[in-house]
MMTF fields as JSON, N, C-alpha, C and O atoms, coordinates in Angstrom:
{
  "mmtfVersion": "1.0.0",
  "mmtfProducer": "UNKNOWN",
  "numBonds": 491,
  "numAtoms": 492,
  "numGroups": 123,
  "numChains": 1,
  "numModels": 1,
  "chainsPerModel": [1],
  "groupsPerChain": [123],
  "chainIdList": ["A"],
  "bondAtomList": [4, 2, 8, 6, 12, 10, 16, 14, 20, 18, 24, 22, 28, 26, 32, 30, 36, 34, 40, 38, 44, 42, 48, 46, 52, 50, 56, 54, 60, 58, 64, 62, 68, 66, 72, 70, 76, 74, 80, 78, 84, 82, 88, 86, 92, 90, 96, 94, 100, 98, 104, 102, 108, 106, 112, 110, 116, 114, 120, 118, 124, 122, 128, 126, 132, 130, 136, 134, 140, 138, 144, 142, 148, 146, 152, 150, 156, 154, 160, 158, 164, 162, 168, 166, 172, 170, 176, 174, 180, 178, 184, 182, 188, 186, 192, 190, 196, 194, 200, 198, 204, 202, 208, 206, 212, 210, 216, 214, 220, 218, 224, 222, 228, 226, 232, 230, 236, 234, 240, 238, 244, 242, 248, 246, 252, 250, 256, 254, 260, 258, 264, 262, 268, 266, 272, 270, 276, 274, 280, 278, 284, 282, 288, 286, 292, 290, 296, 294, 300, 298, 304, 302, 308, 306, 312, 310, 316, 314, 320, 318, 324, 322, 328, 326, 332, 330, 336, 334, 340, 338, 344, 342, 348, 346, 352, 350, 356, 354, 360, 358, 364, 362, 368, 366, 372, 370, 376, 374, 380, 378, 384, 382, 388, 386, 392, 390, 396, 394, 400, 398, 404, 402, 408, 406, 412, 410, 416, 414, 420, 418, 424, 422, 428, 426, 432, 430, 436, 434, 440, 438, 444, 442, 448, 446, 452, 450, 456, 454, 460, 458, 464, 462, 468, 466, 472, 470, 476, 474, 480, 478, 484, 482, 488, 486],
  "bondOrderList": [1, 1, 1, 1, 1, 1, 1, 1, 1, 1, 1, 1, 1, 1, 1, 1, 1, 1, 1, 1, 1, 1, 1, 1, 1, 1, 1, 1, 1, 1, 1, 1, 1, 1, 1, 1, 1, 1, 1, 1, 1, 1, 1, 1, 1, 1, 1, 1, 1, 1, 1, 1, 1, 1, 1, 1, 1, 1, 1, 1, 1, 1, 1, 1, 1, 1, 1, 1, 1, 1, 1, 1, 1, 1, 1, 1, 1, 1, 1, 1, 1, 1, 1, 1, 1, 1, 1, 1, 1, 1, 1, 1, 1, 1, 1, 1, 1, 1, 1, 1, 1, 1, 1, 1, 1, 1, 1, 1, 1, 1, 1, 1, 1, 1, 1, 1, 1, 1, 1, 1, 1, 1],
  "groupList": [{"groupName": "UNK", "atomNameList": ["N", "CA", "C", "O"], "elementList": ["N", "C", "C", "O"], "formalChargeList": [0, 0, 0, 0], "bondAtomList": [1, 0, 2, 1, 3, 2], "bondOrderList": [1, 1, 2], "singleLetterCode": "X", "chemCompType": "L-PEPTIDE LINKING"}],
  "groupTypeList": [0, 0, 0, 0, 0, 0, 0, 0, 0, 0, 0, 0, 0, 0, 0, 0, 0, 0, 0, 0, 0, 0, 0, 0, 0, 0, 0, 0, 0, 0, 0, 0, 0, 0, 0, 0, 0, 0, 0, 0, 0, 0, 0, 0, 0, 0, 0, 0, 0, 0, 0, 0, 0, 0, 0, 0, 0, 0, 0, 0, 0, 0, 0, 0, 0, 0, 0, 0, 0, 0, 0, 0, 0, 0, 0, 0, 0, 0, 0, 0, 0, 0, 0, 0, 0, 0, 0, 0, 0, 0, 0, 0, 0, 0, 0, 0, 0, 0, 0, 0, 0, 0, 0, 0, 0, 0, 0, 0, 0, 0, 0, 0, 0, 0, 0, 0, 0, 0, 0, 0, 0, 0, 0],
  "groupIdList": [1, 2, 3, 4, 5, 6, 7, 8, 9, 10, 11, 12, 13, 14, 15, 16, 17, 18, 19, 20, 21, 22, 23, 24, 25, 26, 27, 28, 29, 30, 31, 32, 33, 34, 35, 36, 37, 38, 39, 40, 41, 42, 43, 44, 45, 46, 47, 48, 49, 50, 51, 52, 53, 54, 55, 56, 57, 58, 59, 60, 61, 62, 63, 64, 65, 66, 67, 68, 69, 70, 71, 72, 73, 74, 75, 76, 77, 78, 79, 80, 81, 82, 83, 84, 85, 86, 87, 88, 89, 90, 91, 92, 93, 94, 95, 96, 97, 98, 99, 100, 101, 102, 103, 104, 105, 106, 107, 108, 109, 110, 111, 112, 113, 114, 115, 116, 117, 118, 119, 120, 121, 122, 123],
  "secStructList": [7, 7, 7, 7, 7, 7, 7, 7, 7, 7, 7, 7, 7, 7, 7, 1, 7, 7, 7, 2, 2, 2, 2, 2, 2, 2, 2, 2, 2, 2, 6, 6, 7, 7, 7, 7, 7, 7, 7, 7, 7, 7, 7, 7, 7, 7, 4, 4, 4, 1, 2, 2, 2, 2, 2, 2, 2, 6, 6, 7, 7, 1, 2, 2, 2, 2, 2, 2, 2, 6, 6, 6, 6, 6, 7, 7, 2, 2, 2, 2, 2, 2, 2, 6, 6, 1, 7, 7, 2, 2, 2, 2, 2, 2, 2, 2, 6, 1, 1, 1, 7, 7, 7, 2, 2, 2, 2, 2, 2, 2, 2, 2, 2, 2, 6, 1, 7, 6, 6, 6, 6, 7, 7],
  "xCoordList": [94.74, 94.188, 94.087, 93.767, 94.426, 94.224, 93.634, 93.918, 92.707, 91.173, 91.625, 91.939, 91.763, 91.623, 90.409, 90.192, 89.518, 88.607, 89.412, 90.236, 88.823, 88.912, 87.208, 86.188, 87.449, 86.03, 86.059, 87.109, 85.026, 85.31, 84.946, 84.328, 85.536, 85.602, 84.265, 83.574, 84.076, 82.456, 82.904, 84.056, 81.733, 81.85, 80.24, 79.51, 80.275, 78.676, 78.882, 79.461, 78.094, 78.198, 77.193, 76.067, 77.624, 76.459, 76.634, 77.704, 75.522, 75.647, 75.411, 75.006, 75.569, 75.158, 75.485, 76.026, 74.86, 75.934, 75.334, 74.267, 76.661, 76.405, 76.391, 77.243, 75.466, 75.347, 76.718, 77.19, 77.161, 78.01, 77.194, 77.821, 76.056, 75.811, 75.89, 76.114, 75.861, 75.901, 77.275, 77.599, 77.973, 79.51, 79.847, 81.028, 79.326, 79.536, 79.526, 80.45, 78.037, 77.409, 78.702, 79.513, 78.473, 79.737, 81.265, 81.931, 81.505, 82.5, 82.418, 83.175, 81.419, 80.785, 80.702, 81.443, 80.204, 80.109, 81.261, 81.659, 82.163, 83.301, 84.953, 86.023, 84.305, 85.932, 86.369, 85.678, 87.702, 88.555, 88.884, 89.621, 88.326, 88.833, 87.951, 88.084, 86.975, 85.959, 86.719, 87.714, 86.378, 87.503, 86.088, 85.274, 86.079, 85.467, 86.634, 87.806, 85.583, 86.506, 85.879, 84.951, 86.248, 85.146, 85.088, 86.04, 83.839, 83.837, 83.846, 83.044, 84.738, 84.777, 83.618, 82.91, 83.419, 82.685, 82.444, 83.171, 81.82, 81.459, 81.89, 81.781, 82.553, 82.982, 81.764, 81.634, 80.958, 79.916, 80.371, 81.44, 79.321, 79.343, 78.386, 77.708, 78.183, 77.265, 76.444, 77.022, 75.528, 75.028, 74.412, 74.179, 73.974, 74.347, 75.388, 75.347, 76.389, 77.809, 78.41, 79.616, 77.371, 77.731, 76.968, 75.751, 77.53, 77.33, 76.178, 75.756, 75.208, 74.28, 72.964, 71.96, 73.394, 72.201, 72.526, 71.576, 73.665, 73.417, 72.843, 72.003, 73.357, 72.378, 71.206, 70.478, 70.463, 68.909, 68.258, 67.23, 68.78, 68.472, 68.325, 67.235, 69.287, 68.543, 67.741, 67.507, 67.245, 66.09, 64.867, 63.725, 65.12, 64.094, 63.014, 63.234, 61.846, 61.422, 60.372, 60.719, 59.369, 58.882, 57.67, 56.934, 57.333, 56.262, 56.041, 55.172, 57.723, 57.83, 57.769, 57.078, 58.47, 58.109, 56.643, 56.129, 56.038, 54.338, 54.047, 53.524, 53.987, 53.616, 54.093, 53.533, 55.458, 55.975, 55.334, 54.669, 55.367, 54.956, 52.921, 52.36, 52.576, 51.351, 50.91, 49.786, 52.326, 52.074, 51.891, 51.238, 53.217, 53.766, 52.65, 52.956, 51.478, 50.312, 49.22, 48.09, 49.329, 48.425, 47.208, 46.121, 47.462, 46.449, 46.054, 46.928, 45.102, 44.805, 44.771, 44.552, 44.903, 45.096, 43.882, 44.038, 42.796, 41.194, 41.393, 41.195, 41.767, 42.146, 42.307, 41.685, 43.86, 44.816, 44.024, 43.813, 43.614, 42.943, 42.079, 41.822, 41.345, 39.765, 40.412, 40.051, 41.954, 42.653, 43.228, 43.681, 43.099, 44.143, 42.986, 43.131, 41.865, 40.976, 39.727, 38.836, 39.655, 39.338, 39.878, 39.315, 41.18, 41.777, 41.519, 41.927, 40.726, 40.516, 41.625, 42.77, 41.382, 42.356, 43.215, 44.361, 42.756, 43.681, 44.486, 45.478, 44.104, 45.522, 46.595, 47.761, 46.063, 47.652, 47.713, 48.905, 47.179, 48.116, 48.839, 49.9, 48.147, 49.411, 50.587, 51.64, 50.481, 51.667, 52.728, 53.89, 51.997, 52.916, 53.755, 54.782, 53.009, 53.844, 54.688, 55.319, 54.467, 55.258, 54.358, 54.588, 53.583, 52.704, 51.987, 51.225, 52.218, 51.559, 52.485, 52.846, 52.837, 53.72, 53.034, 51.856, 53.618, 52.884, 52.917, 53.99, 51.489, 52.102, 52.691, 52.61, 53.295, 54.347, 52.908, 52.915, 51.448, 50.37, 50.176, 50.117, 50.099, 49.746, 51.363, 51.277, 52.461, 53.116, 53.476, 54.032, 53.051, 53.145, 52.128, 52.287, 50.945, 49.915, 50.683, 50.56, 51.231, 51.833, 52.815, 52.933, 53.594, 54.533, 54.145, 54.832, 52.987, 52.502, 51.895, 52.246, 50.946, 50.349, 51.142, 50.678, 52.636, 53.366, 54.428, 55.041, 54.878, 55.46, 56.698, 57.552, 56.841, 58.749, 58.946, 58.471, 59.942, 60.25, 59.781, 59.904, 59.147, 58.443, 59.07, 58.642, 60.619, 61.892, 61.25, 61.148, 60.889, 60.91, 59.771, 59.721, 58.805, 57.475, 57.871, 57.053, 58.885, 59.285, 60.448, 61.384, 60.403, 61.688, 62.724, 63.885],
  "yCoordList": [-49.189, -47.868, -47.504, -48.316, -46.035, -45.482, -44.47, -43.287, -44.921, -43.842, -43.48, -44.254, -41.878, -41.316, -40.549, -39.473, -40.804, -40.488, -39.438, -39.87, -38.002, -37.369, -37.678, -38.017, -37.399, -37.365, -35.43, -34.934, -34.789, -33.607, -33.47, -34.255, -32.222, -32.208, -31.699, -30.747, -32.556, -32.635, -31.39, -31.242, -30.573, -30.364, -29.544, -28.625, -30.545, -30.501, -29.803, -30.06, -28.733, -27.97, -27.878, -27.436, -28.336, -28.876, -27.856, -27.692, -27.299, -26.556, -27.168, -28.314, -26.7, -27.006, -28.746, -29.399, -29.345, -30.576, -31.835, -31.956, -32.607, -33.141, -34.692, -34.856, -35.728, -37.035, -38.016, -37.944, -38.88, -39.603, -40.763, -41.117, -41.056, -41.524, -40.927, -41.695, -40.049, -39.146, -38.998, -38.784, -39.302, -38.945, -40.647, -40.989, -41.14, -42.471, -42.889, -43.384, -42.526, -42.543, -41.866, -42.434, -40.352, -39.9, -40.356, -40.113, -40.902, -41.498, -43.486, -43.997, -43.8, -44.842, -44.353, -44.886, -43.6, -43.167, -42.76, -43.124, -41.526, -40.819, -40.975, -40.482, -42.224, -42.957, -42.212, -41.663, -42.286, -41.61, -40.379, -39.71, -39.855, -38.492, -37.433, -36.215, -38.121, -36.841, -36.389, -36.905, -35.095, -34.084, -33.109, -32.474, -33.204, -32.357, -31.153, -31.251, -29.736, -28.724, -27.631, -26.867, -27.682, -27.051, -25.13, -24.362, -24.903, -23.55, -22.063, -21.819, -21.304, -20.302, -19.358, -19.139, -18.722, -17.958, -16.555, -15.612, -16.427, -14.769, -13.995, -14.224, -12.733, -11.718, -11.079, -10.572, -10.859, -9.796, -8.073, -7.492, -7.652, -5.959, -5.337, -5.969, -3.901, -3.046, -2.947, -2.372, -3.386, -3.107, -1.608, -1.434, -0.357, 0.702, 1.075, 2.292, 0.592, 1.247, 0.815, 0.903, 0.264, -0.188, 0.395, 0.416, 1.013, 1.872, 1.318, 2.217, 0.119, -0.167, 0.596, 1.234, 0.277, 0.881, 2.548, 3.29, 3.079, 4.652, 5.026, 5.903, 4.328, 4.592, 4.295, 5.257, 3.095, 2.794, 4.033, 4.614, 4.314, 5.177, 6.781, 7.344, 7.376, 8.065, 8.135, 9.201, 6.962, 6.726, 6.942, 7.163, 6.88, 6.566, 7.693, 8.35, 8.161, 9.502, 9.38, 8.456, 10.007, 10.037, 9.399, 8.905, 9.352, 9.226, 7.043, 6.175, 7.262, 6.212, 4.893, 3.885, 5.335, 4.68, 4.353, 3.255, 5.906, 4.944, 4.486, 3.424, 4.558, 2.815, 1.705, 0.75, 1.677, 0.206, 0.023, -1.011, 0.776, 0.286, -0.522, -1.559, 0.455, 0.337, -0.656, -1.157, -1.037, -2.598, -3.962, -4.996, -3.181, -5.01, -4.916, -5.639, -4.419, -4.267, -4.568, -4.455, -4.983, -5.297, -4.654, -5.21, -3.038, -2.092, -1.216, -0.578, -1.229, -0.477, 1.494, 1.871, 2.101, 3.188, 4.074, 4.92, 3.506, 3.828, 3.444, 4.212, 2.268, 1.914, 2.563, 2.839, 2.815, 3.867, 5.147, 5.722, 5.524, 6.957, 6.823, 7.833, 5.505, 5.645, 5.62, 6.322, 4.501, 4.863, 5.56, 5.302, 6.963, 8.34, 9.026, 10.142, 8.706, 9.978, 10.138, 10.936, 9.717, 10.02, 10.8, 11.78, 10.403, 11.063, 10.297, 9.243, 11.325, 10.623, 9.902, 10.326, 8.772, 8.09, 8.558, 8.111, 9.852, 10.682, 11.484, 12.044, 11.653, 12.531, 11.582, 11.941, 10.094, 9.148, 9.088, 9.266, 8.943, 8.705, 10.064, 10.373, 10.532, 12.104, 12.299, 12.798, 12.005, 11.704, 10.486, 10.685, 9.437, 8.396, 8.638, 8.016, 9.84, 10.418, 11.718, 12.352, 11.849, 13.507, 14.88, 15.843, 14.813, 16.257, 16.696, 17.662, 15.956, 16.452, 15.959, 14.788, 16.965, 16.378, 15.451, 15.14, 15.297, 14.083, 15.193, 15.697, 15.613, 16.391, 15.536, 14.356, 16.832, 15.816, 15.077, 13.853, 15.968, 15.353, 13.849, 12.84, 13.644, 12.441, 11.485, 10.479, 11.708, 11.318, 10.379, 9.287, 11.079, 10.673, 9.704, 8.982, 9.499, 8.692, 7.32, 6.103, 7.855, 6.652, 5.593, 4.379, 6.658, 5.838, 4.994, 4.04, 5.301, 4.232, 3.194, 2.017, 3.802, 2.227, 1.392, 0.394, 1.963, 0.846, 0.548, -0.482, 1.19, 0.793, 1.104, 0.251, 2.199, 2.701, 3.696, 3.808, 4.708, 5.949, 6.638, 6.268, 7.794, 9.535, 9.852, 10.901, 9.613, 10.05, 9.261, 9.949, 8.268, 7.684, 8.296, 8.144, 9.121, 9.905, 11.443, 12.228, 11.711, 13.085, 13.422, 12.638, 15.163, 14.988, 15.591, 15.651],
  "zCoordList": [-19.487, -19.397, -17.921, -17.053, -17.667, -16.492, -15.82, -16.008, -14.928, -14.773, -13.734, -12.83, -13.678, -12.256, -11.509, -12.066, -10.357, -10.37, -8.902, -8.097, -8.953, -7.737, -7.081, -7.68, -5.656, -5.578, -5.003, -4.592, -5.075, -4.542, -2.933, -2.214, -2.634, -1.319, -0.694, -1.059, 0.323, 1.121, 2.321, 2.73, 2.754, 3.932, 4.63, 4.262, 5.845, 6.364, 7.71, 8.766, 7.164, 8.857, 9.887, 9.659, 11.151, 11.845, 13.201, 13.788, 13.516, 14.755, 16.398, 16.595, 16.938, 18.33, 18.364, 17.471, 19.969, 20.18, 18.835, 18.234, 18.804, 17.491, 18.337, 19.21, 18.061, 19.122, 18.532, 17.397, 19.588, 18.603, 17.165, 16.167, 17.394, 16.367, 15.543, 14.607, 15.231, 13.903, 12.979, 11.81, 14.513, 13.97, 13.799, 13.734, 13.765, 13.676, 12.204, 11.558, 11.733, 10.741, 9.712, 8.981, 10.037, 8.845, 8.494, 7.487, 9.356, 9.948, 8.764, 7.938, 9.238, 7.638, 6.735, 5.908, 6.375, 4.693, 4.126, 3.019, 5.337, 4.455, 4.786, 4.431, 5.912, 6.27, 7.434, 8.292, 7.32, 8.357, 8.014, 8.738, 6.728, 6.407, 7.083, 6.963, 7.856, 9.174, 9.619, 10.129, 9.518, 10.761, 11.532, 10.862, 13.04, 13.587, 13.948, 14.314, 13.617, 13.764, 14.717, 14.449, 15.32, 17.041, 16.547, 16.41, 16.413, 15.846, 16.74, 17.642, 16.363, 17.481, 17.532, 16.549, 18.877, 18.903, 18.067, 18.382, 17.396, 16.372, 17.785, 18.99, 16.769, 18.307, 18.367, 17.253, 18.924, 19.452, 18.862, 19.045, 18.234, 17.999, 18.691, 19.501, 18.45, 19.47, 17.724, 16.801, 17.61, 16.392, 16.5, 15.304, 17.163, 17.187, 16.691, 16.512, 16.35, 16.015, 14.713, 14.484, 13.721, 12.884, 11.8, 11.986, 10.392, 9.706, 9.164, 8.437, 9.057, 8.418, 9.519, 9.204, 10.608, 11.842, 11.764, 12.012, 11.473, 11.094, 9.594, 9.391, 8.736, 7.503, 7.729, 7.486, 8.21, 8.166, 9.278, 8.931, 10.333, 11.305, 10.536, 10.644, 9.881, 9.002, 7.915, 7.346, 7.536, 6.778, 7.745, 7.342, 8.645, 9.511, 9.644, 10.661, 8.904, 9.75, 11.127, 11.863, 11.525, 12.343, 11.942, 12.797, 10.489, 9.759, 9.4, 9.309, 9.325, 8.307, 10.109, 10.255, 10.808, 12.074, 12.684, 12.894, 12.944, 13.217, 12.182, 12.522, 10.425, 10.125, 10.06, 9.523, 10.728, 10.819, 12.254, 12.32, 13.437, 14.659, 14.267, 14.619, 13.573, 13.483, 12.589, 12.569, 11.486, 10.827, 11.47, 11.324, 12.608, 13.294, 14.152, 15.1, 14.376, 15.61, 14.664, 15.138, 13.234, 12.447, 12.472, 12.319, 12.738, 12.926, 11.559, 10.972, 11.242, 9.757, 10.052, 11.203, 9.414, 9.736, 10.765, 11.646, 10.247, 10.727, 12.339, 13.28, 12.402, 13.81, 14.925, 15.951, 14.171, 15.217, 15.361, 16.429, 14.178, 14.66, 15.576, 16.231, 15.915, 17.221, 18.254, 19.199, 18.378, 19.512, 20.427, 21.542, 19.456, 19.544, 19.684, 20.183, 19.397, 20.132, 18.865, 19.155, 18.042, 16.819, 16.019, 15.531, 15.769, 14.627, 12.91, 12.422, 12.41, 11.053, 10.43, 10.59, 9.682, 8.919, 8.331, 8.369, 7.459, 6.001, 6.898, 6.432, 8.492, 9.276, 9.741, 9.908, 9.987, 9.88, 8.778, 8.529, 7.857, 6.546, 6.283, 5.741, 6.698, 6.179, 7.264, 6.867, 8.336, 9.664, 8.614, 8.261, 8.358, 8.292, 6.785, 6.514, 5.698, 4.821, 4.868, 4.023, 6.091, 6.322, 6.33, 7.061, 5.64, 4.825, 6.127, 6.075, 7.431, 8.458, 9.579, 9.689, 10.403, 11.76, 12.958, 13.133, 13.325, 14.757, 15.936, 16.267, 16.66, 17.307, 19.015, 19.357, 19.801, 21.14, 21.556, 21.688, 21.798, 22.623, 21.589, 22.292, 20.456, 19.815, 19.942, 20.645, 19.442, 20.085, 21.823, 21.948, 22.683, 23.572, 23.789, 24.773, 22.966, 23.197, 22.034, 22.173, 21.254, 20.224, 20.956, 20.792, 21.981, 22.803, 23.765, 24.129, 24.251, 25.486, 24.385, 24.311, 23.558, 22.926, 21.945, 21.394, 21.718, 21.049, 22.116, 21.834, 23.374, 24.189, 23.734, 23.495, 23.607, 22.781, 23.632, 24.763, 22.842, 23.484, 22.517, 21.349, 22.883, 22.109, 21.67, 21.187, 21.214, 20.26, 19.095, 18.079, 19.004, 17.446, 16.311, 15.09, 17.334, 16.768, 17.09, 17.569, 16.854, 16.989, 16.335, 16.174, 15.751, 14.779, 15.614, 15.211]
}
């Protein structure tokens, strides 16, 4: 009787410098069939110029931006308003849903305390 066993094909991808023990090691377990294959560099894009950053960029409103700035600052809405002067809470929540504009004077105070440009709080 005659058994044929394949074994299937292995392949371990290892980044950055690899020590020779390692290659030693694989080199024991999987024989002489190791092949190092030196990996080329990814070409670099302008991610500006790539249709996922123009679709998300018009998602983007003026509203929907101060609450992501004001998420990643782990600031609750009540917050931001004592920061801005005392602006009641229910007027960022209505900025950050649209039903109320940001004006340029609050704006420009949004841009220094998240450190951006006054384009991203303006339509």
């Amino acid at each position: 009787m005659l058994a044929v066993v394949k074994t299937p094909h292995i392949k371990i991808k290892i980044e950055g410098r690899i020590s020779k023990k390692l290659i030693n090691v694989l080199k024991e377990e999987y024989g002489s069939d190791v092949q190092l294959v030196p990996q080329e560099e990814d070409e670099k894009i302008d991610v500006f110029e790539t249709d996922w950053y123009k679709s998300t960029k018009e998602k983007l409103t003026p509203g929907k931006n101060l609450r992501i700035y004001r998420q990643n600052k782990g600031m609750t809405q009540h917050a931001l308003g004592e920061l801005l002067g005392g602006i009641p809470r229910q007027h960022i929540s209505n900025m950050e849903k649209g039903t109320r504009s940001i004006s340029k004077k609050v704006a420009l105070k949004l841009s220094k305390l998240f450190n951006t440009s006054v384009e991203k709080f303006i339509v």
